[in-house]
C-alpha positions in Angstrom: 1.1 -33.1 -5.3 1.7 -29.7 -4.1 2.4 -28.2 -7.7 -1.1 -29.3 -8.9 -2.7 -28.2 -5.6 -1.2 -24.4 -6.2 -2.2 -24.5 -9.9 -5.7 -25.8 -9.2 -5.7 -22.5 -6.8 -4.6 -20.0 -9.0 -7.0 -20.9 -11.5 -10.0 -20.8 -9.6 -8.3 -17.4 -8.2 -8.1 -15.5 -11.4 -7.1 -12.4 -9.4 -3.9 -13.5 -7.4 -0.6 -14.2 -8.5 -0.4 -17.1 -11.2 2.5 -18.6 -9.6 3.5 -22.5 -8.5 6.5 -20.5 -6.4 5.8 -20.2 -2.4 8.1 -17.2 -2.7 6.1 -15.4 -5.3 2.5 -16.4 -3.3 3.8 -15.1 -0.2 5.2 -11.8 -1.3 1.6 -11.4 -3.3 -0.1 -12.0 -0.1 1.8 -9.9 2.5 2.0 -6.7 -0.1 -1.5 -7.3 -1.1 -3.5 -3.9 -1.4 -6.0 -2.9 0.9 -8.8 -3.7 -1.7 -7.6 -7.3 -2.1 -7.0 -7.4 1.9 -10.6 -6.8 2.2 -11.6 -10.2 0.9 -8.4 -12.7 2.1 -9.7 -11.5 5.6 -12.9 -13.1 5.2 -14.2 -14.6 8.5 -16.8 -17.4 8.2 -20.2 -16.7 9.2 -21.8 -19.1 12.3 -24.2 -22.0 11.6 -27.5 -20.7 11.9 -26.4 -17.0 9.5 -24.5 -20.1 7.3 -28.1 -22.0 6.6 -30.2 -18.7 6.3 -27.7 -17.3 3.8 -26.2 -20.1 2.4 -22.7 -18.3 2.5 -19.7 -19.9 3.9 -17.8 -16.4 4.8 -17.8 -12.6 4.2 -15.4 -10.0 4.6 -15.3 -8.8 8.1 -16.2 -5.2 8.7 -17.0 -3.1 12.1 -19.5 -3.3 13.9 -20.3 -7.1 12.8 -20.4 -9.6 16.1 -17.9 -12.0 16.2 -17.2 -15.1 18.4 -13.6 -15.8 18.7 -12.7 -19.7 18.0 -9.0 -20.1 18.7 -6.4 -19.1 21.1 -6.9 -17.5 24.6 -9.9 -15.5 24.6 -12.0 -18.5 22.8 -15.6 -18.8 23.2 -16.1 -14.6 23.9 -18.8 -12.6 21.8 -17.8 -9.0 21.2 -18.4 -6.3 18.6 -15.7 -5.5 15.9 -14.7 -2.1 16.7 -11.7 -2.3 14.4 -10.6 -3.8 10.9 -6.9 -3.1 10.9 -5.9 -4.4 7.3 -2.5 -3.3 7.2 -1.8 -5.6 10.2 -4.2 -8.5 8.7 -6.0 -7.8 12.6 -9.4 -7.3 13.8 -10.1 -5.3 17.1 -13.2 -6.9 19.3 -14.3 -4.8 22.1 -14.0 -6.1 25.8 -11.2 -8.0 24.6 -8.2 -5.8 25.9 -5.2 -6.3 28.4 -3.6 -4.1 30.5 -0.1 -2.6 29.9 2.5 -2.2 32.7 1.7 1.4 33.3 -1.9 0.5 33.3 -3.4 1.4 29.9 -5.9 -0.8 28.3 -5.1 -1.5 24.5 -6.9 -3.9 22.5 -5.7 -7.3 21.4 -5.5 -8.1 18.1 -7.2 -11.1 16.2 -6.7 -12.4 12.9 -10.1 -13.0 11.4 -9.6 -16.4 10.4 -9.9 -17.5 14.5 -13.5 -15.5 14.7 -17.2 -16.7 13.6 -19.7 -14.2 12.7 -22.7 -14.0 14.9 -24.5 -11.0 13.6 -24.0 -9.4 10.5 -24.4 -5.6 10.1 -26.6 -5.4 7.2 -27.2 -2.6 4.8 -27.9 -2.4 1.0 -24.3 -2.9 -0.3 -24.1 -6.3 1.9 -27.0 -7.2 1.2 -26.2 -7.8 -2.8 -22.9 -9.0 -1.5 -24.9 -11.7 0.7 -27.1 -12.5 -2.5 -24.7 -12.4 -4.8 -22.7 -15.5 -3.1 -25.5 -17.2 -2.3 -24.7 -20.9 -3.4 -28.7 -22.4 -3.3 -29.8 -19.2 -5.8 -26.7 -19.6 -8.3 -27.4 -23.8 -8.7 -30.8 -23.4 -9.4 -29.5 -20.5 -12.1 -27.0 -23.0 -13.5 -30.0 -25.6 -13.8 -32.1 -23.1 -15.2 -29.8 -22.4 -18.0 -28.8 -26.3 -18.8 -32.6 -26.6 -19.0 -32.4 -23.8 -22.0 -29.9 -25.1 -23.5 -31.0 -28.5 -24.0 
């Protein structure tokens, strides 16, 4: 039941609210700090990045290329020229309208409808990238159940 499903979360969620109440989950998640909005807008990474890393997601961050995979503008690449956490939005280039007194602005996306295509990589990602990485913690989890038997 529902109950058992929220528990189940919180626990493997250390960090979020420890609550069954949809009240007390929502107000966590909408006045979440920045630091904690960094990680609940996690974008999943595309196939081919998905088998080479063996990640399922990372926090998005500019200048990463993103596929958008719902809603009007699905199936465009773009670069992220924006991570707007207070609004839970990413800005993609080339993906604007025009405003009635013809301004572009930039539409925004919430990161959960975009795929990563193309990670921007340095050092700090990196360790971020092998520090999820699912293949390298199993076989350290074997290792030690070796050891201790």
């Amino acid at each position: 039941d529902l109950a058992t499903v929220s528990v189940l979360y919180c626990l493997s969620f250390p960090k979020m609210v420890k609550s069954i109440s949809r009240r007390k989950q929502r107000k966590a998640h909408f006045t979440a700090p920045s630091h904690v909005r960094r990680v609940i807008m996690s974008t999943p990474l595309a196939s081919e990045l998905r088998e080479k890393y063996n990640v399922r997601s990372v926090p998005i961050r500019k200048d990463d290329e993103v596929r958008i995979k719902r809603g009007s503008h699905k199936g465009r690449d773009g670069k992220v020229t924006c991570v707007y956490r207070k609004k839970w939005a990413v800005h993609v280039d080339k993906v604007t309208r025009e405003k009635a007194n013809g301004t572009t602005v930039q539409i925004p996306i919430h990161p959960s409808n975009l795929e990563v295509i193309r990670l921007k990589l340095d050092n700090d990602r990196k360790k971020l990238l092998a520090r999820k990485d699912r293949k390298a913690q199993a076989s350290k989890n074997a290792s030690k159940m070796t050891d201790i038997n």
